[in-house]
DRENKOLLO-949194 format. One record per residue (C-alpha): residue number from 0; residue in one letter; x, y, z. Coordinates in nm, 4 decimals, always signed. Layout:
N
+------+------+----------+----------+----------+
! resi ! resn !       c1 !       c2 !       c3 !
+------+------+----------+----------+----------+
!  NUM !    A !        X !        Y !        Z !
...
+------+------+----------+----------+----------+
//
This chain:
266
+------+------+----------+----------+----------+
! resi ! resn !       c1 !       c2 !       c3 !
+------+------+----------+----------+----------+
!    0 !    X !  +0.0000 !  +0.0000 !  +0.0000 !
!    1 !    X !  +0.2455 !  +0.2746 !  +0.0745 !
!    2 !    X !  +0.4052 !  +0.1910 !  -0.2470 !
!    3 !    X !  +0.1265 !  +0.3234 !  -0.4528 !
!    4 !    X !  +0.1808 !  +0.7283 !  -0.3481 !
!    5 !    X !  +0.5309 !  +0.6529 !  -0.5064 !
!    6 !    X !  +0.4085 !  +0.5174 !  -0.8004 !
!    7 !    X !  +0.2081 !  +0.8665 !  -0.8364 !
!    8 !    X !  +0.4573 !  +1.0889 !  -0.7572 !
!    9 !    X !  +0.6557 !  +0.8692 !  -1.0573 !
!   10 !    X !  +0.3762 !  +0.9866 !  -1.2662 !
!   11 !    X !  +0.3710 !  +1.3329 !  -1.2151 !
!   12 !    X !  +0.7077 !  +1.4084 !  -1.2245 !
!   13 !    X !  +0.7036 !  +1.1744 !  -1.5709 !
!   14 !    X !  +0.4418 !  +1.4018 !  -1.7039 !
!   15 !    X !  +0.6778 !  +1.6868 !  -1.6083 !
!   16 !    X !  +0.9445 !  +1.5780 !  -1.7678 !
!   17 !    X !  +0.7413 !  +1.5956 !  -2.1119 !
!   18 !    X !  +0.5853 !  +1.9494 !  -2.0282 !
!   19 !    X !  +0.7688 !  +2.1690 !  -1.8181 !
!   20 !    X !  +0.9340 !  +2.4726 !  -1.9804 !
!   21 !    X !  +0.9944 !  +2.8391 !  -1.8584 !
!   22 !    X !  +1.1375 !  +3.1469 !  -1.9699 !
!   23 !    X !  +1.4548 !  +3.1826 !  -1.8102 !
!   24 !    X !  +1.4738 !  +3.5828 !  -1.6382 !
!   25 !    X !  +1.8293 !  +3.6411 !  -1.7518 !
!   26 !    X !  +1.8737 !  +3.4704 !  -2.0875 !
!   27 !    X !  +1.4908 !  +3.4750 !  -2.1738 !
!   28 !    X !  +1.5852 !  +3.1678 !  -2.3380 !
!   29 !    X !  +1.3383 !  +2.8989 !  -2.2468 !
!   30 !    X !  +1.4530 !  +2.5805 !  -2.0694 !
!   31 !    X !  +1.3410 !  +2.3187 !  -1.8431 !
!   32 !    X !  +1.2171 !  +2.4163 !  -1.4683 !
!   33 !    X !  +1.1504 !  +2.1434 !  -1.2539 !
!   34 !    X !  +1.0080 !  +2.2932 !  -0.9144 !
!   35 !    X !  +0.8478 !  +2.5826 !  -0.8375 !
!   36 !    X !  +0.9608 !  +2.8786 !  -0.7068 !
!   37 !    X !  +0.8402 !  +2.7984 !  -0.3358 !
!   38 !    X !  +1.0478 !  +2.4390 !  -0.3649 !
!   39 !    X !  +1.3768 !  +2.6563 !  -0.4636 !
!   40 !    X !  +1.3266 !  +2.9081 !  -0.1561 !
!   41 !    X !  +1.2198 !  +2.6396 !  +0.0799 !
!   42 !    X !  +1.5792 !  +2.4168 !  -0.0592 !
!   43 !    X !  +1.8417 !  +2.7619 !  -0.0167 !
!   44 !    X !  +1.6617 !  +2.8218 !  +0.3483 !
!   45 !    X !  +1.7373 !  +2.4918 !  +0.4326 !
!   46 !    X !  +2.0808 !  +2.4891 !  +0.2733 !
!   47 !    X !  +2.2017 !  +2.8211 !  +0.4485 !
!   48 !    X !  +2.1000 !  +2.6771 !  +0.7830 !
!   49 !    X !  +2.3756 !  +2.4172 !  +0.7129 !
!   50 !    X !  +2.6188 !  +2.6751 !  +0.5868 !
!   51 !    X !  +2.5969 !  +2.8855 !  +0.8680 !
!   52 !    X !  +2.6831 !  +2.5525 !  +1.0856 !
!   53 !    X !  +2.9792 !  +2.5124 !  +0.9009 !
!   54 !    X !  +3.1273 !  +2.8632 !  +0.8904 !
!   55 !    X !  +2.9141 !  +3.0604 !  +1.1296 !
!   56 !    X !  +2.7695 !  +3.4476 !  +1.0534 !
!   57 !    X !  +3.0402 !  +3.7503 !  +1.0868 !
!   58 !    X !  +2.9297 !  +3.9905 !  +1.4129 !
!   59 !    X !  +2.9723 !  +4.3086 !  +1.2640 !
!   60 !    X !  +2.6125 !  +4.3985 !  +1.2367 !
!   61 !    X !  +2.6955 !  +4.7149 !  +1.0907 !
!   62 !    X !  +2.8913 !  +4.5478 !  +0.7883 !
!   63 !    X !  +2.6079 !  +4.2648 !  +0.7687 !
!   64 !    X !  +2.3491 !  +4.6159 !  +0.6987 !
!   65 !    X !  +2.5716 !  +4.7193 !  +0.4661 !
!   66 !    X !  +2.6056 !  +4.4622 !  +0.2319 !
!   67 !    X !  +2.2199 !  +4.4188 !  +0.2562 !
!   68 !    X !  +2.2049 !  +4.7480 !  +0.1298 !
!   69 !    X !  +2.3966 !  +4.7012 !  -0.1656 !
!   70 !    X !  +2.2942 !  +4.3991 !  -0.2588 !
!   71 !    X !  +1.9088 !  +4.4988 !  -0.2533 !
!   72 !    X !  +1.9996 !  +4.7542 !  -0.4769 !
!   73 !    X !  +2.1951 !  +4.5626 !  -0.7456 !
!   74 !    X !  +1.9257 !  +4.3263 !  -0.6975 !
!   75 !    X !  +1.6220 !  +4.5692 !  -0.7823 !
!   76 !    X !  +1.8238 !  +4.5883 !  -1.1001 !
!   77 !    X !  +1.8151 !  +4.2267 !  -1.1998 !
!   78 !    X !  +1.6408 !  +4.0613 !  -1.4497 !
!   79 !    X !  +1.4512 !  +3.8938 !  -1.1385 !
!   80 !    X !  +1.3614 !  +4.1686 !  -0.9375 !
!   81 !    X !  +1.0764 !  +4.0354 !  -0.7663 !
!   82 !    X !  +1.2507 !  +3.7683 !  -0.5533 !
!   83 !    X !  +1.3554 !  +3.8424 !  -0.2076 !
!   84 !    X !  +1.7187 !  +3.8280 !  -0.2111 !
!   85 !    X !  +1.8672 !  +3.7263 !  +0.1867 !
!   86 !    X !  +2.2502 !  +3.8256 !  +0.1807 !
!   87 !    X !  +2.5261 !  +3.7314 !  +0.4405 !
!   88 !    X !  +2.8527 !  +3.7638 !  +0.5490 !
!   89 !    X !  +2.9945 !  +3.4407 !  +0.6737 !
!   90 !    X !  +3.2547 !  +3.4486 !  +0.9840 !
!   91 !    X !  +3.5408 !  +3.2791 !  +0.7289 !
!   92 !    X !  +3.9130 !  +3.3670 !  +0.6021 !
!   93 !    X !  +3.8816 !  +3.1815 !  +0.2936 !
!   94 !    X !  +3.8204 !  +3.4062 !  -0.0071 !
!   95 !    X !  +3.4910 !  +3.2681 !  -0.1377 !
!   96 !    X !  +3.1464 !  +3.4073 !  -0.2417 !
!   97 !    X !  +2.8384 !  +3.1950 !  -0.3617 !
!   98 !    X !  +2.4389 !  +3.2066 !  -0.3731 !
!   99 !    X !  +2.2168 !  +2.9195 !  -0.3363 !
!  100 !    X !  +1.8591 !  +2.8673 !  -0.5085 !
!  101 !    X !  +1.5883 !  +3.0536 !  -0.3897 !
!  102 !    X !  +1.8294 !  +3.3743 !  -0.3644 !
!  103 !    X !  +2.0569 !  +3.3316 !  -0.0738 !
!  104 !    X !  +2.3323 !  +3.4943 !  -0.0933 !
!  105 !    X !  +2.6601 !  +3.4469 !  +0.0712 !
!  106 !    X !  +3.0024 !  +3.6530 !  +0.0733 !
!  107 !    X !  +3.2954 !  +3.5804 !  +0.3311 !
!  108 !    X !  +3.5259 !  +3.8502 !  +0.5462 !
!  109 !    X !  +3.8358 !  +3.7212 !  +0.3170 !
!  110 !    X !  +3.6732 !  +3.8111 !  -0.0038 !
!  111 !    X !  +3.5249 !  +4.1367 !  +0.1549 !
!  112 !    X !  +3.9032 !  +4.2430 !  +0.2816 !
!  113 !    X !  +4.0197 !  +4.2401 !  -0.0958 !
!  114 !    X !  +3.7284 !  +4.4727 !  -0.2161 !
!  115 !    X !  +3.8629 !  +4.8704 !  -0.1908 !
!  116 !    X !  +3.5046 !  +5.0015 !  -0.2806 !
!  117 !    X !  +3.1294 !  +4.9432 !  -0.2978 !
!  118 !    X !  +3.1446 !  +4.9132 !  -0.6440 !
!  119 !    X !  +3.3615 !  +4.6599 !  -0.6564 !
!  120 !    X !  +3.1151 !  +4.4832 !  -0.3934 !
!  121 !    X !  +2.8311 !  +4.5840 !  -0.6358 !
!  122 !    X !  +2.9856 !  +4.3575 !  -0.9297 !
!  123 !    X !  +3.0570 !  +4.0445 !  -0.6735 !
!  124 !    X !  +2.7163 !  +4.0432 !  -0.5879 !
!  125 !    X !  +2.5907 !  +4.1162 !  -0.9376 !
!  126 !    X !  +2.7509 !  +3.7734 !  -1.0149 !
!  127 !    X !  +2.5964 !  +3.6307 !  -0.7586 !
!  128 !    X !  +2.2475 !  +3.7571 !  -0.7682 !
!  129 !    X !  +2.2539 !  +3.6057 !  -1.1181 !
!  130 !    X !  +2.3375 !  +3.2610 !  -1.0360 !
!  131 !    X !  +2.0266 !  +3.2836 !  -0.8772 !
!  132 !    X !  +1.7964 !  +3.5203 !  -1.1252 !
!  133 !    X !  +1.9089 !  +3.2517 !  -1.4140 !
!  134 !    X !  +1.8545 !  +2.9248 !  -1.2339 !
!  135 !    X !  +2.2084 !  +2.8249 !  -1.2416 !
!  136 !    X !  +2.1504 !  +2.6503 !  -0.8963 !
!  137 !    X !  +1.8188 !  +2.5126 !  -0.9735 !
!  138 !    X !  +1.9773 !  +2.3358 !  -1.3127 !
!  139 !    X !  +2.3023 !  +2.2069 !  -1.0322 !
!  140 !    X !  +2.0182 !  +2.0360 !  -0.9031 !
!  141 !    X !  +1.8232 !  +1.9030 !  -1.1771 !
!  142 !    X !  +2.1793 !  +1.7642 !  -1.2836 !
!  143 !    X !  +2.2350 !  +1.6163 !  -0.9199 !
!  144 !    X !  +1.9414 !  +1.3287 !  -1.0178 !
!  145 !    X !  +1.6968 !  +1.5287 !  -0.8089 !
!  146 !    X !  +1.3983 !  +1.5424 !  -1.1037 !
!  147 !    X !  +1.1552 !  +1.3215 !  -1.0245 !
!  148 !    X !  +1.0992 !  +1.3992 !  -0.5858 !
!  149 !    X !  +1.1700 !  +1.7741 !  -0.7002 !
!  150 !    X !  +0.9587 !  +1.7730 !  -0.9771 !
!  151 !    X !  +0.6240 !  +1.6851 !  -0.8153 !
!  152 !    X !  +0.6871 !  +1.9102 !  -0.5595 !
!  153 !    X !  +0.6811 !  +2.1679 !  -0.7847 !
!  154 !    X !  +0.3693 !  +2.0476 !  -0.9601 !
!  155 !    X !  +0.2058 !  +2.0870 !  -0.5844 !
!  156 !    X !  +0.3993 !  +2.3775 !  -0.4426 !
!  157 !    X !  +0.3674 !  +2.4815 !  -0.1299 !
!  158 !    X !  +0.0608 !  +2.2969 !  -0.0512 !
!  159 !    X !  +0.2862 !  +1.9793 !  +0.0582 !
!  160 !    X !  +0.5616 !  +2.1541 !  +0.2152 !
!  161 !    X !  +0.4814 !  +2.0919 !  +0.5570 !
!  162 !    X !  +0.4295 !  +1.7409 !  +0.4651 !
!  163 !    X !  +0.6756 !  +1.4583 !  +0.6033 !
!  164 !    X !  +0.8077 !  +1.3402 !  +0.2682 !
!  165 !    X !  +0.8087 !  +1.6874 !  +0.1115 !
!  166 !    X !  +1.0097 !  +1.8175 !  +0.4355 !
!  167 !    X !  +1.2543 !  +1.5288 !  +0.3721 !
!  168 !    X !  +1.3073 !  +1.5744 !  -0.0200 !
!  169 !    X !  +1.3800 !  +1.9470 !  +0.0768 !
!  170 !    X !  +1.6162 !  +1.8336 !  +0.3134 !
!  171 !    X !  +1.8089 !  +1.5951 !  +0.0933 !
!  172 !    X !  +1.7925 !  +1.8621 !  -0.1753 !
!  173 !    X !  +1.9738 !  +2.1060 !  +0.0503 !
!  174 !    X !  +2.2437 !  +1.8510 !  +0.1105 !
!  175 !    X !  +2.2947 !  +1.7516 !  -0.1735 !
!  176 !    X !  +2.3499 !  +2.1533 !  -0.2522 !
!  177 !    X !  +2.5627 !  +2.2001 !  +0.0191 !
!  178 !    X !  +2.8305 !  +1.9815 !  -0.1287 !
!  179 !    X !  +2.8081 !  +2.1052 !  -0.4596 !
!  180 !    X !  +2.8568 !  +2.4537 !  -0.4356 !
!  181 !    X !  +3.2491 !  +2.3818 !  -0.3461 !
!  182 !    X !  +3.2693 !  +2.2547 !  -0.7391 !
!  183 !    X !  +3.0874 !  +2.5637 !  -0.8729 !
!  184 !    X !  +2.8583 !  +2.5804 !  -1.1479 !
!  185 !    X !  +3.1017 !  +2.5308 !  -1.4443 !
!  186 !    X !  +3.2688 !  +2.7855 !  -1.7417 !
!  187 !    X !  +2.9908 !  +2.8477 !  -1.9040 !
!  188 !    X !  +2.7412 !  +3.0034 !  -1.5907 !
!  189 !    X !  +3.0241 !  +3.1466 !  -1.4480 !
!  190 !    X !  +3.1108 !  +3.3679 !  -1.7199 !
!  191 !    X !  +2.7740 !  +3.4443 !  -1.7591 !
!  192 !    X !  +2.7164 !  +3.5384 !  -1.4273 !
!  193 !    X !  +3.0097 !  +3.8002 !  -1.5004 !
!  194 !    X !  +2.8342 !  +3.9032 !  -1.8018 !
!  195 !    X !  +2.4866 !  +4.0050 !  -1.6573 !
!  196 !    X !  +2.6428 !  +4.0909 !  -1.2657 !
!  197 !    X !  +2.8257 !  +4.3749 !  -1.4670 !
!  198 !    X !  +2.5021 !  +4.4722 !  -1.6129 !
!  199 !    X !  +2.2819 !  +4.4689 !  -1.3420 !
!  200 !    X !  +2.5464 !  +4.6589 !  -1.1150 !
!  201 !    X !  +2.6116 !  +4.9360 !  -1.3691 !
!  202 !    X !  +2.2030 !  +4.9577 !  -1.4130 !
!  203 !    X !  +2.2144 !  +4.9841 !  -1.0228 !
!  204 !    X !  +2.4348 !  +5.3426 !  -1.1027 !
!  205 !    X !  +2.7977 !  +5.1270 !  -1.0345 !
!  206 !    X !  +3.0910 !  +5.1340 !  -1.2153 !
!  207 !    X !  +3.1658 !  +4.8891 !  -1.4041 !
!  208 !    X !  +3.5307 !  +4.9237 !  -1.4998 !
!  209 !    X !  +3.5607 !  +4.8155 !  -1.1227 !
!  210 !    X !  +3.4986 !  +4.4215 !  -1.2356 !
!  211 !    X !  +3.8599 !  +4.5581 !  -1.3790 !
!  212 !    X !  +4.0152 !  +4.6504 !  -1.0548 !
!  213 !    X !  +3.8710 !  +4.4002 !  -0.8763 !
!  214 !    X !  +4.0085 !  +4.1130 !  -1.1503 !
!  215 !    X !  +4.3314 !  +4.2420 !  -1.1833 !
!  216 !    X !  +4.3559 !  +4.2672 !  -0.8220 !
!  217 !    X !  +4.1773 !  +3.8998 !  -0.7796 !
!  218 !    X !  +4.4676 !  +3.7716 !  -1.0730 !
!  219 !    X !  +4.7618 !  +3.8592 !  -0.8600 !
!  220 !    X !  +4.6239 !  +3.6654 !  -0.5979 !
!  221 !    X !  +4.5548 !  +3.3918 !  -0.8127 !
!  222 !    X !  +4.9334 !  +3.3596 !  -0.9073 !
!  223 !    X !  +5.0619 !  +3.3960 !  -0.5759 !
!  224 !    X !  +4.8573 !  +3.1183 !  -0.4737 !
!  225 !    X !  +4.9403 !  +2.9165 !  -0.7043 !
!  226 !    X !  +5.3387 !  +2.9987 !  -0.6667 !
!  227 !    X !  +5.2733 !  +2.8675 !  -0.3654 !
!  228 !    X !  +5.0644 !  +2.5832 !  -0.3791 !
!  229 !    X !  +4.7983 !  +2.6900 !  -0.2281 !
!  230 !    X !  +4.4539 !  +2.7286 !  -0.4190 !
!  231 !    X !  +4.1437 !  +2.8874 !  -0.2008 !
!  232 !    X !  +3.8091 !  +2.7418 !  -0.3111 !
!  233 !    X !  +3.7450 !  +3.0918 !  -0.5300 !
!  234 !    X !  +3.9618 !  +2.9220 !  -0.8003 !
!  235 !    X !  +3.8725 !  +2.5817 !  -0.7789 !
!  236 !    X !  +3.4802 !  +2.6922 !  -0.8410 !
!  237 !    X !  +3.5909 !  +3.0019 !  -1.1214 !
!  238 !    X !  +3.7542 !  +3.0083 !  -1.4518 !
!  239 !    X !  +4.0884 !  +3.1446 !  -1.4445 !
!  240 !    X !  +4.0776 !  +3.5139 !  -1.3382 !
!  241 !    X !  +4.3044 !  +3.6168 !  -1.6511 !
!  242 !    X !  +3.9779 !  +3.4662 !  -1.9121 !
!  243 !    X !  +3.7716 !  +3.6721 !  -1.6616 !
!  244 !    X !  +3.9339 !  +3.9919 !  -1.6988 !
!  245 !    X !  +3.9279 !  +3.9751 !  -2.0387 !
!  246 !    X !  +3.5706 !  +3.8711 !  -2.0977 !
!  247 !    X !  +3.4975 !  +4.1926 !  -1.8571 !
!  248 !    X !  +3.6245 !  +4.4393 !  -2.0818 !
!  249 !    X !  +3.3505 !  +4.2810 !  -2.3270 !
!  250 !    X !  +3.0700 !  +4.3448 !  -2.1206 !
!  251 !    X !  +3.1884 !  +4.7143 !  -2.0176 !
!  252 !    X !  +3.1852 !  +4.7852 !  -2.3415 !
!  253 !    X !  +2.8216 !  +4.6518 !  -2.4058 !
!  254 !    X !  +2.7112 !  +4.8407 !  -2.1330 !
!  255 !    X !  +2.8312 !  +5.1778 !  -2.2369 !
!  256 !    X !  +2.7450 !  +5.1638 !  -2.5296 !
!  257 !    X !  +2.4177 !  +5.0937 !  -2.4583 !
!  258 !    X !  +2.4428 !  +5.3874 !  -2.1623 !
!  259 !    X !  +2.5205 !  +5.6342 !  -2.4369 !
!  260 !    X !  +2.2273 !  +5.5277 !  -2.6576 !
!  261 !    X !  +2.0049 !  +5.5881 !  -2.3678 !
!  262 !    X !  +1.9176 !  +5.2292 !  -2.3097 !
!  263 !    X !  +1.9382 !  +4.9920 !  -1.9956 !
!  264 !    X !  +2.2064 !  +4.7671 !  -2.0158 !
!  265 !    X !  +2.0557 !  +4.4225 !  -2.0293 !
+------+------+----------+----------+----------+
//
């Protein structure tokens, strides 16, 4: 008997499979989506519970306001504006920033020390904030083997989520997420994530020759870290800074020109 609630869940997530297919905020592409919206907040709520067990939250309340600050506004700018973004400052050394699905956003003190100005902060979190406005974590997942649980939860939403076996998916998903953000989300999304965090921090009135600075500055570490044999997680999860810098002087250039044409950069 207890098999049979299985075998529909099976069914609805098969059904899924065949028919599910969103427009994707950042690329406008369309692509497969595989939960809803609730299912991706309720998975990066769990997951930053378990990331703040691992690294803790930094105590400077004042710095924690500020980056809220900034980040809302960058975020306002997005291509997914109506999500509510959650950003924090973990208690950590290590020179790392990430976002999980459903908009949680993450930054450490070590990658925070190496920033010299808010715009410089602006384009980190611009790259974050679209990991999350272009489903790059959402896809991690789908990739993970998470479809078919995942899938009819989003077919039911939030109507389950208090339910035993909808509580545990969640909580497996989260896991699952929390190991996975070490290995980043490939080339490809992290690039783009470059591409439109420029964007959306130059629509939010930032500079964006400071993805310059901030590369340039973010290369030299890269090399002395490497002289010495010792990698932080920030490379392991990015391409190599000197492809990054590069790429950036692409996207400035799309930006202005679109600035001086009196359009939004997007």
């Amino acid at each position: 008997m207890p098999k049979r609630p299985l075998l529909v869940v099976a069914g609805i997530a098969f059904l899924v499979l065949l028919t599910a297919c969103a427009k994707n905020y950042v690329t406008q592409k369309r692509q497969f989506k595989l939960i809803s919206e609730k299912t991706e907040v309720e998975i990066g709520r769990k997951a930053k519970e378990q990331i703040i067990k691992e690294y803790g939250i930094h105590k400077d309340f004042e710095w924690q306001i500020y980056l809220d600050q900034v980040g809302q506004r960058v975020a306002a700018q997005s291509d997914r504006q109506k999500l509510a973004y959650d950003f924090t400052i973990l208690d950590s050394e290590v020179l790392n920033a990430f976002a999980l699905p459903g908009g949680y956003i993450f930054v450490t003190r070590g990658i925070l020390m190496e920033m010299v100005d808010e715009a410089e902060l602006a384009i980190v979190l611009g790259h974050e904030i679209t990991h999350t406005a272009a489903w790059h974590g959402v896809e991690q997942l789908q990739r993970a083997g998470l479809l078919t649980t995942l899938t009819a939860l989003g077919i039911i939403g939030g109507a389950v989520a208090g339910a035993p076996d909808a509580a545990l998916a969640i909580g497996q998903a989260a896991g699952v997420y929390e190991n996975l953000y070490l290995l980043g989300y490939g080339r490809k999304y992290e690039l783009e994530a470059d591409r439109y965090g420029i964007l959306f921090a130059a629509r939010a009135g930032y500079d964006p020759e400071a993805s310059i600075t901030f590369f340039e500055r973010l290369d030299k570490i890269e090399k002395e870290e490497q002289s010495a044999q010792r990698i932080s997680p920030y490379w392991r999860t990015h391409p190599l800074t000197s492809e990054r810098l590069k790429k950036s002087r692409k996207w400035i250039d799309i930006a202005n020109r679109r600035f001086s044409a009196g359009l939004q950069p997007g």
